[in-house]
C-alpha positions in Angstrom: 95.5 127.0 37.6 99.4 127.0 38.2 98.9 129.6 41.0 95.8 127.4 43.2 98.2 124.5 42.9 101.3 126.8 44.2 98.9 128.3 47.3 97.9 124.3 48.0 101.3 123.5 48.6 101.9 126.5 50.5 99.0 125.9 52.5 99.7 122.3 53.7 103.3 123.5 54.2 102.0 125.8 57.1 99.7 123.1 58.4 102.2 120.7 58.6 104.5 123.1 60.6 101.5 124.3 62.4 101.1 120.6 63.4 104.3 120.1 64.6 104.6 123.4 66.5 101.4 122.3 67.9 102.8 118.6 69.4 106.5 120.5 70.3 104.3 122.9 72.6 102.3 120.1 74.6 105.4 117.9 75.0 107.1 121.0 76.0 104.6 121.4 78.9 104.3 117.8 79.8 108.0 118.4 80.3 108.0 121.5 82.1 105.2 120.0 84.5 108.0 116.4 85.4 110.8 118.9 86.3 109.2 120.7 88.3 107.6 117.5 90.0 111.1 116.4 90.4 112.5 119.7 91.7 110.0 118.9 94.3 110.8 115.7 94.8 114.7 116.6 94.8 113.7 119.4 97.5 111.9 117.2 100.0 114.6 114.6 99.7 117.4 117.1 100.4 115.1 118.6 103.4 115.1 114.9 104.7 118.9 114.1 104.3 119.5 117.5 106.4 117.1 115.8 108.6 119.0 112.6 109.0 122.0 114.2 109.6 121.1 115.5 113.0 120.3 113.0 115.8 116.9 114.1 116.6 116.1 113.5 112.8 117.8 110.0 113.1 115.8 109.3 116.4 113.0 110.1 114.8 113.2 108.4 111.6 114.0 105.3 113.3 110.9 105.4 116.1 108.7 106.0 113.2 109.6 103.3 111.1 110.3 100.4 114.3 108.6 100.2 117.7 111.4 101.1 119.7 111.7 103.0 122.9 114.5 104.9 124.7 115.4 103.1 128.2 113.4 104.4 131.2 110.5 104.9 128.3 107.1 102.8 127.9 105.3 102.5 124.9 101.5 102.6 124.6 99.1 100.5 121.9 96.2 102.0 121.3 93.8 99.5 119.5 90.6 100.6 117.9 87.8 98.1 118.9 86.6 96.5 115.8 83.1 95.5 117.1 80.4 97.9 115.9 77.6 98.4 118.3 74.0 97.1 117.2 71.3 100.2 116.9 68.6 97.5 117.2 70.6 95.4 119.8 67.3 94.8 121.7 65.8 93.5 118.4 66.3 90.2 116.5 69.3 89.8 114.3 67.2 87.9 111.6 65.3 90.8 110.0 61.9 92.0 108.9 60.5 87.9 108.4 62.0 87.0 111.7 60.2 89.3 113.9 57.1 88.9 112.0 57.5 85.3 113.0 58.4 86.2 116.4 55.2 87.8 117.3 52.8 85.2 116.1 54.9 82.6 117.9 55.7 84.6 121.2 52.2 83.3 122.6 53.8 79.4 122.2 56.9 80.3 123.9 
């Protein structure tokens, strides 16, 4: 009896580390996975400050973030038109009912 109680004890002993090995390893890799998100963040940010440190990259940075133009340029706005063109232009906006109504009261018109 005195030796099922001593391997009880030893078992939940190694569970509990087993547990905690367990949690270490998946915060360990949510870890792993945020640095090397922020070496890439870190990366593109240091490709952008070499950027900015050249004219053409300031030029740029500034023409994509305002609507500015160098002198002797003009600048073009392209605008999408919003209006969507009818399939059934030729037929009555009002649907099914309405043209069904249409045709019975054509003759009258």
């Amino acid at each position: 009896m005195l030796l099922f109680i001593l391997v009880l004890i030893l078992i939940r002993g190694t569970w509990s580390v087993y547990q905690k090995a367990r949690i270490s390893s998946n915060k360990v890799n949510e870890i792993s996975a945020k640095v090397q998100a922020l070496e890439k963040k870190e990366k593109d940010l240091t490709e952008s400050i070499k950027n900015l440190n050249t004219p053409r990259g300031v030029e740029e940075e500034i023409r994509s973030k305002f609507s500015v133009v160098k002198e002797g340029e003009r600048a073009i706005v392209i605008v999408n038109n919003q209006e969507k063109e009818d399939p059934d232009a030729g037929e009555s906006a009002g649907g099914f009912w309405s043209r069904i109504a249409d045709f019975f009261l054509a003759p009258f018109h």
